[in-house]
C-alpha positions as CSV (number, residue, x, y, z in Angstrom):
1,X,-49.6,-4.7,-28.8
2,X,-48.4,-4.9,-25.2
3,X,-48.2,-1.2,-23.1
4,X,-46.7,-1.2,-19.8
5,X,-47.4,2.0,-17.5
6,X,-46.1,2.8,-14.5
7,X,-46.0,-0.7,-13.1
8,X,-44.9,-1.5,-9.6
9,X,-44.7,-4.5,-7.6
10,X,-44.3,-4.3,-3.7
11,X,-43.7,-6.8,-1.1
12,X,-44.3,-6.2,3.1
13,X,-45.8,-3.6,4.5
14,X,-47.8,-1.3,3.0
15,X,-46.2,1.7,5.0
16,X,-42.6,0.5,4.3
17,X,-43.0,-1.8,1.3
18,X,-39.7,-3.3,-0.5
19,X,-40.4,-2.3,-4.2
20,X,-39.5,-5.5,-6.4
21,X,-40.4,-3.6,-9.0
22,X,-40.7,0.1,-9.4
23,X,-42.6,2.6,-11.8
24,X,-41.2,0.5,-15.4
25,X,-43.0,1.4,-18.4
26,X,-42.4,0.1,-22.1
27,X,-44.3,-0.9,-25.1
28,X,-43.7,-4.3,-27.2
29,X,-45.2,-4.4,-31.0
30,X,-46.3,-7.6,-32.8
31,X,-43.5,-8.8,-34.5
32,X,-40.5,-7.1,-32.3
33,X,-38.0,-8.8,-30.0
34,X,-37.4,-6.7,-26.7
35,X,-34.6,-7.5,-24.7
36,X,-35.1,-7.1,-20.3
37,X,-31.6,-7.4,-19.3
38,X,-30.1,-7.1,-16.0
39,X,-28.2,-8.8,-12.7
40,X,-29.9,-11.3,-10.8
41,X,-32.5,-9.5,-8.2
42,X,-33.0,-6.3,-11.1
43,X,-36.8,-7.3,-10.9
44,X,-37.0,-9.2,-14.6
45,X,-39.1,-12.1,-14.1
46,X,-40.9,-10.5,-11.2
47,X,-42.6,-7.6,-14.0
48,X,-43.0,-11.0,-16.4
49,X,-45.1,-12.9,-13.6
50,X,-47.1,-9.8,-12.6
51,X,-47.9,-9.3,-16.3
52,X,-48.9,-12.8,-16.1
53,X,-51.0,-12.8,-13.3
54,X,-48.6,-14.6,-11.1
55,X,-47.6,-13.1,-8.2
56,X,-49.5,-13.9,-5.3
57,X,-50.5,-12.4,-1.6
58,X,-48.4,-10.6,0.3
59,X,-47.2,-9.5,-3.6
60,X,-49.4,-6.1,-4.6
61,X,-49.5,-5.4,-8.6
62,X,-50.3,-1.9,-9.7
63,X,-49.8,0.6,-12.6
64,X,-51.6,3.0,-14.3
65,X,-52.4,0.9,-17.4
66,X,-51.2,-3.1,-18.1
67,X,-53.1,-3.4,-21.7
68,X,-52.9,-5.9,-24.4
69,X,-54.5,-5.2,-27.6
70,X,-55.8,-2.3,-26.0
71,X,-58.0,-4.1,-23.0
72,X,-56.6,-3.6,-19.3
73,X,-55.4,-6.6,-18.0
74,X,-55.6,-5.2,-14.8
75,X,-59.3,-4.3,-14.7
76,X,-60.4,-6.9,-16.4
77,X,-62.8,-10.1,-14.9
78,X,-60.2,-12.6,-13.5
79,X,-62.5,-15.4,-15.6
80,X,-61.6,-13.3,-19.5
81,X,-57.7,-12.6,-18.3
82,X,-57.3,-16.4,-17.6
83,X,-58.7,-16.9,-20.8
84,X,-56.3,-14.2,-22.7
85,X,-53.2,-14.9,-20.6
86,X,-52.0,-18.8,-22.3
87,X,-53.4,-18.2,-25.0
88,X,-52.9,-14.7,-26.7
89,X,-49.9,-14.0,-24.1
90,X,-47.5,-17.2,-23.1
91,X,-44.4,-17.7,-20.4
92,X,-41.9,-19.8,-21.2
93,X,-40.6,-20.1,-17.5
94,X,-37.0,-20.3,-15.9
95,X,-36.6,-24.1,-15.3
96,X,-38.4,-26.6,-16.9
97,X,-37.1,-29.3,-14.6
98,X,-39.4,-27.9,-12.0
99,X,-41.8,-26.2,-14.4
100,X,-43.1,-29.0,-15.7
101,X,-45.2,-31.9,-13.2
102,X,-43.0,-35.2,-12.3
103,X,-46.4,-36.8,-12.6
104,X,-47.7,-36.1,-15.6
105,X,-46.7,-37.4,-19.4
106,X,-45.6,-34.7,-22.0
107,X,-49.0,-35.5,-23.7
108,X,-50.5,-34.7,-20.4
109,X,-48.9,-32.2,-20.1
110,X,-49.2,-30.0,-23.3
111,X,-52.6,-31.3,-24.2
112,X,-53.7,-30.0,-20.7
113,X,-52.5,-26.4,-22.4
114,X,-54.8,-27.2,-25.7
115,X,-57.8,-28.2,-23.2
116,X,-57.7,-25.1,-21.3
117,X,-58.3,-22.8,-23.8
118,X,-60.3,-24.4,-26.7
119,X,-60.4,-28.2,-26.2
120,X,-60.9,-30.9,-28.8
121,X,-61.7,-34.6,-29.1
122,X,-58.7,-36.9,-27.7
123,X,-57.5,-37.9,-31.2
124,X,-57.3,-34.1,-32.5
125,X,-55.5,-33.3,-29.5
126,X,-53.3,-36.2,-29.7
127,X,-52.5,-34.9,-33.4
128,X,-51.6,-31.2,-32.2
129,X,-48.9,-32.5,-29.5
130,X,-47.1,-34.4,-32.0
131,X,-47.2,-31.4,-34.5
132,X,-46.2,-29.1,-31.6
133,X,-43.0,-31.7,-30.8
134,X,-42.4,-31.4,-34.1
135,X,-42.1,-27.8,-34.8
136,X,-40.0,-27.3,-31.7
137,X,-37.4,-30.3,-32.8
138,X,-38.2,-33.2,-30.9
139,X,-36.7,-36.4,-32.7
140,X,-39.9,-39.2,-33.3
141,X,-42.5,-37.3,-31.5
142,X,-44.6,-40.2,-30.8
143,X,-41.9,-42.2,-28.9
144,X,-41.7,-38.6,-26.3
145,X,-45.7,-38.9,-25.7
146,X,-45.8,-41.2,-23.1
147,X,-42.1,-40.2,-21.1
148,X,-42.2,-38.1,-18.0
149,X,-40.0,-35.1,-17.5
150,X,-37.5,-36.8,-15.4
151,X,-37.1,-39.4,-18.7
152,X,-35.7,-36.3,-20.5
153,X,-32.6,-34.3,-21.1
154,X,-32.1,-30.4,-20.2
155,X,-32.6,-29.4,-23.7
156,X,-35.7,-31.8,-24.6
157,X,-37.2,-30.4,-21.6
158,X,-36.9,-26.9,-22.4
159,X,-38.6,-27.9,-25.7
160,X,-41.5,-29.3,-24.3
161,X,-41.9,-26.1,-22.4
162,X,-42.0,-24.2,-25.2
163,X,-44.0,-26.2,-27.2
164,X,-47.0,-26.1,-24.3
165,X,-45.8,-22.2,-24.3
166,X,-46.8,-21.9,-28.1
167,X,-49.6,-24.6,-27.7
168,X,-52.4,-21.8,-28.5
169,X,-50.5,-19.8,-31.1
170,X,-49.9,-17.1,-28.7
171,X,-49.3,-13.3,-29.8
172,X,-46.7,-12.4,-27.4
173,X,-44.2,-14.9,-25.9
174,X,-42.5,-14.3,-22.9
175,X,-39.2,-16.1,-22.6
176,X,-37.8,-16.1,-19.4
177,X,-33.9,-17.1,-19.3
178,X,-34.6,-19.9,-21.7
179,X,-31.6,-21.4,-22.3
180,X,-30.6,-22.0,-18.3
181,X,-28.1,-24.7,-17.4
182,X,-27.5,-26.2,-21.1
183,X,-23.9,-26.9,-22.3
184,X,-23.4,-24.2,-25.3
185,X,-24.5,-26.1,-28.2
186,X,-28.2,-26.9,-26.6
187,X,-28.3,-22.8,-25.7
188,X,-28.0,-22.2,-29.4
189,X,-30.1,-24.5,-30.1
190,X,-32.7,-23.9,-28.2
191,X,-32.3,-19.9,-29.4
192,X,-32.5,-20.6,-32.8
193,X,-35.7,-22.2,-32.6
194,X,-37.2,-19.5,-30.4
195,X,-36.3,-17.1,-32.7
196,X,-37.4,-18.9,-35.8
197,X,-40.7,-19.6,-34.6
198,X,-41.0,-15.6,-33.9
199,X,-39.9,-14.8,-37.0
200,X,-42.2,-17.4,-39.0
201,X,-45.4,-16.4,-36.6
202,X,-45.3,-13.3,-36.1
203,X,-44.6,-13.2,-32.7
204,X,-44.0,-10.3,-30.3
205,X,-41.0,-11.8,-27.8
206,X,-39.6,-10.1,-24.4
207,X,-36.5,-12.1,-23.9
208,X,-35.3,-11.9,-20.4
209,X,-31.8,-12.7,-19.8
210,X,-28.2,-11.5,-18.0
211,X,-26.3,-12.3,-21.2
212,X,-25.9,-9.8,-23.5
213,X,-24.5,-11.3,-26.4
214,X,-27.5,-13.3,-27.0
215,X,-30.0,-10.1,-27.0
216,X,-27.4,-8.2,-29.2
217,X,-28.0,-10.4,-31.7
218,X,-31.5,-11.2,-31.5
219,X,-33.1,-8.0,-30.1
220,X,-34.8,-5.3,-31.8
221,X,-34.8,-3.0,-28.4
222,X,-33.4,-3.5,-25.1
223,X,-34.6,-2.5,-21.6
224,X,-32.1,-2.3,-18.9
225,X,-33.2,-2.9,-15.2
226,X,-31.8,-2.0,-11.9
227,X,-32.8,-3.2,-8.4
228,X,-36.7,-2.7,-10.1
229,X,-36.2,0.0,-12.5
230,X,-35.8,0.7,-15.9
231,X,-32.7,3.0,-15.8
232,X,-31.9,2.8,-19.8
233,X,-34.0,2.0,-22.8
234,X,-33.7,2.3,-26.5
235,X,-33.0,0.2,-29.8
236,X,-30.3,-2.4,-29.5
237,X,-27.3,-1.1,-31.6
238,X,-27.7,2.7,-30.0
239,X,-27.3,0.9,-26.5
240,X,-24.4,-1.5,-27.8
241,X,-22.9,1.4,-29.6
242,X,-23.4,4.3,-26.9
243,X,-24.5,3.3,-23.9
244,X,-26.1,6.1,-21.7
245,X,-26.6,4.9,-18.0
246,X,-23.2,4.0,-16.2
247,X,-25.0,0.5,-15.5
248,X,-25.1,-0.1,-18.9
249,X,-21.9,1.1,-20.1
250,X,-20.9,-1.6,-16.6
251,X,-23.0,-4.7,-18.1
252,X,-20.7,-4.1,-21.7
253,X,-17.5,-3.4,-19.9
254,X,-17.9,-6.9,-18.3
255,X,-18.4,-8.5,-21.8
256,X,-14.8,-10.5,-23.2
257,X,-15.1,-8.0,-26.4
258,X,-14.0,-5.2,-24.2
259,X,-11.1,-7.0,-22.2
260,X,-8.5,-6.2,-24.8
261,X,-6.3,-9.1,-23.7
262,X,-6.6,-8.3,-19.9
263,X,-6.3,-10.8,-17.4
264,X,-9.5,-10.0,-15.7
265,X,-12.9,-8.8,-16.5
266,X,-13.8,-5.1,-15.3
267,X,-16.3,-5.8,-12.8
268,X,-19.1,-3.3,-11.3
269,X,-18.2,-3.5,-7.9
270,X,-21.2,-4.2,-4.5
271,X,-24.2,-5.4,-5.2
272,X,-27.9,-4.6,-6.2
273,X,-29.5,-3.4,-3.3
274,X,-32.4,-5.6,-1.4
275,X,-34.9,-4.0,1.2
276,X,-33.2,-3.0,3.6
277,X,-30.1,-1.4,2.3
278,X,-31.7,0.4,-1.0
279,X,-29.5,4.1,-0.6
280,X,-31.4,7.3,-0.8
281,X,-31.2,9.1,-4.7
282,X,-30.4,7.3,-7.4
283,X,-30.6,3.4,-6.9
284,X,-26.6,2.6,-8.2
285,X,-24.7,5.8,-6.8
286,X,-22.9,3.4,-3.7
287,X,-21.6,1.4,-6.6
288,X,-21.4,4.6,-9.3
289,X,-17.6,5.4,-10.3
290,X,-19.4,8.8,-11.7
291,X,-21.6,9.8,-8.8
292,X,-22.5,13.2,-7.5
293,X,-23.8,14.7,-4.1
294,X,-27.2,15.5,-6.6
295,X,-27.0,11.1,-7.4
296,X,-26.8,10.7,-3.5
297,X,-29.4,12.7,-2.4
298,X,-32.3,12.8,-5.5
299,X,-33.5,9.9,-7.4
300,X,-33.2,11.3,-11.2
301,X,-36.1,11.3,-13.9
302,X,-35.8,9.2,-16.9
303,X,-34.5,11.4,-19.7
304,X,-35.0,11.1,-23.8
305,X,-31.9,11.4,-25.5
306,X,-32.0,10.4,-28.9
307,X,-34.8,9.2,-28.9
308,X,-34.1,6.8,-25.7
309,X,-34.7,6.6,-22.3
310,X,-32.5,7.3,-19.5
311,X,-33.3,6.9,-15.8
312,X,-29.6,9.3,-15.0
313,X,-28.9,13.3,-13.8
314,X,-25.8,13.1,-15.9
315,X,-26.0,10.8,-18.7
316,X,-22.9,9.5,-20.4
317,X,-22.1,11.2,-23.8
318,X,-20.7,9.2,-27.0
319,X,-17.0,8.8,-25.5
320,X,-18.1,7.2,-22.7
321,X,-17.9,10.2,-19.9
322,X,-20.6,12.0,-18.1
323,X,-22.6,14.9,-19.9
324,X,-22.3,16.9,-16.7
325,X,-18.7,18.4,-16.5
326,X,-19.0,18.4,-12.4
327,X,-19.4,14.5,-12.5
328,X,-17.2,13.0,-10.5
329,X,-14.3,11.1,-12.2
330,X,-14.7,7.1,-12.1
331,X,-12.2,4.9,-10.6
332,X,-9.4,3.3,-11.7
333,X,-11.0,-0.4,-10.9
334,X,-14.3,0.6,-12.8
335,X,-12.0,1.9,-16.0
336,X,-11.9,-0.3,-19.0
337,X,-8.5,-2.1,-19.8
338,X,-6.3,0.7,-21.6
339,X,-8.4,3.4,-19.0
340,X,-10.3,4.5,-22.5
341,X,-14.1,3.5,-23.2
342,X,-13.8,1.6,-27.0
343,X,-14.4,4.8,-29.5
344,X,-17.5,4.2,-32.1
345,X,-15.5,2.6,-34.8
346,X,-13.7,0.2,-32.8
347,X,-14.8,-3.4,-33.6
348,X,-15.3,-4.0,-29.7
349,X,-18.1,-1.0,-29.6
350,X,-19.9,-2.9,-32.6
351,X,-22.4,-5.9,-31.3
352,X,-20.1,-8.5,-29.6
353,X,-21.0,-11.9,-31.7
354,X,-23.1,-13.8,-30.2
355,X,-21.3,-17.1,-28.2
356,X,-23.6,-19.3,-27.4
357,X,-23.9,-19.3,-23.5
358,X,-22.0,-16.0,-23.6
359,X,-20.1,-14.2,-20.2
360,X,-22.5,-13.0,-17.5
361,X,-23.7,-9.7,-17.8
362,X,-22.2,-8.2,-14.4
363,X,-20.3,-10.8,-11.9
């Protein structure tokens, strides 16, 4: 359904540019749940919004092919993506306390979706809010028609943005972080709905978020990102299970499942890199407990191990250690608690349950 090529988004100059997002490609098919996971400033919601049609000047979108159903988002007339992206592909964005308009009514609001794409008379579009309050759990619809965003809680909110999200019966939703700043109750909430509403239509959903408990148990696949690339891919119970990129086997390590009664939470130590500090070579070898002088001076290709995807020159093999005997050993601070990675039948190596509002994937 949706086929992602080679797409790159750079900001400043065109000589020196900082690359928000560099070179991902994957594919989502109707009916899947894809998982973009990642630490804050990985380039998640930046590929979302360029998909979208979102980023603007001094932003540059390119890629070999963005298609949807086969037609080229990127090529297309502006005038026929408008009228695809809302309707056949829909956002549900970060925060809908400043998503949605202060001035506008929730009827306003979502029936300015309906309008945009299609139309109707005021009555039948009167009729389609309430059913879309409805279906997304809103308490007497017709009481929430005339209230303004500020009039509603965190959680009602976040409803109402994905009611106007799923206003046109989209194809592929896009759910960016949906569950942000809601006590733990509303988060499962709020994911139960989004994931019975893909189930019951069908949907294709890219769900972009830091926890991973919540994408190991709704996700089909997951795609991990790095200061803007993909470094690991592949279905969701491989990666939980084996993790192949050191930043992956990091994210899990950080997870409560794997402290085994610690004190503390293993941490990756540093940070993802921003413009002007991005190392030569692979993107993570300054923060790498397994890097080489060949991570430090080449960037590595994205290899296909079983059948997944893995931007790494030594990738890690099913205990946990680098494939490449001459890897360097990790550190004692980047080791597990016990110093062993979990083996495959150990409990903690199966998917961590899912706790609503779950641990952060990397702190």
């Amino acid at each position: 359904m949706l086929e992602i090529q080679n797409l790159s988004v750079h900001f400043g100059e065109e000589a020196a540019p900082f690359k928000a997002v560099d070179r991902i490609s994957y594919r989502v098919e109707a009916g899947e749940v894809v998982g973009l996971v990642g630490e804050s400033g990985s380039g998640k919601s930046v590929s979302s919004l360029a998909l979208m049609g979102l980023i603007d000047f001094p932003g540059r979108v390119r890629a070999d092919a963005l298609r949807f159903d086969g037609q080229d988002l990127l090529r297309m007339p502006e005038r026929q993506r408008r009228s695809l992206i809302g309707s056949e592909v829909s956002m549900i964005f970060q925060d809908p306390m400043t998503s949605l308009n202060p001035c506008y009514t929730v009827e306003y609001q979502i029936a300015e979706a309906l309008r945009a794409h299609g139309g109707g008379s005021r009555r039948a579009l009167r009729s389609r809010v309430i059913e879309l309050l409805e279906q997304v759990g809103i308490p007497d619809p017709e009481s929430r028609l005339s209230a303004y965003p500020h009039q509603l809680s965190g959680g009602m909110s976040q409803r109402v943005m994905i009611a106007m999200a799923i206003a046109c019966k989209p194809r592929l939703l896009i759910a960016d972080e949906p569950t942000p700043a809601l006590d733990v109750t509303i988060q499962a909430q709020i994911m139960d709905l989004l994931l019975s509403l893909q189930r019951s239509e069908g949907l294709g959903l890219v769900l972009i978020t830091h926890d991973l408990a919540l994408v190991a148990e709704a996700a089909d696949r997951i795609l991990v990102m790095y200061a803007g690339q993909l470094v690991e891919s592949g279905p969701a119970s491989d990666i939980f299970r084996r993790p192949r990129h050191p930043y992956t086997q990091a994210l899990l390590r950080a997870l409560p499942e794997f402290s085994r009664g610690a004190e503390r939470l293993v941490s990756l130590p540093g940070v993802v890199p921003g413009r002007y500090d991005r190392p030569q070579g692979c993107l993570l070898s300054p923060r790498c407990p397994y890097a080489t002088d060949l991570c430090r001076a080449r960037e590595p290709q994205s290899v296909g191990p079983d059948g997944r995807q893995v931007k790494c020159h030594t990738p890690l093999d099913d205990a946990g250690e680098p494939a490449n005997p001459h890897a360097a050993q990790p550190s004692a601070a980047c080791r597990p608690p016990g110093g062993r990675v979990p083996p495959r039948d150990d409990p903690a190596a199966r998917h961590p349950a899912h706790t609503p509002g779950g641990s952060h994937a990397a702190h």
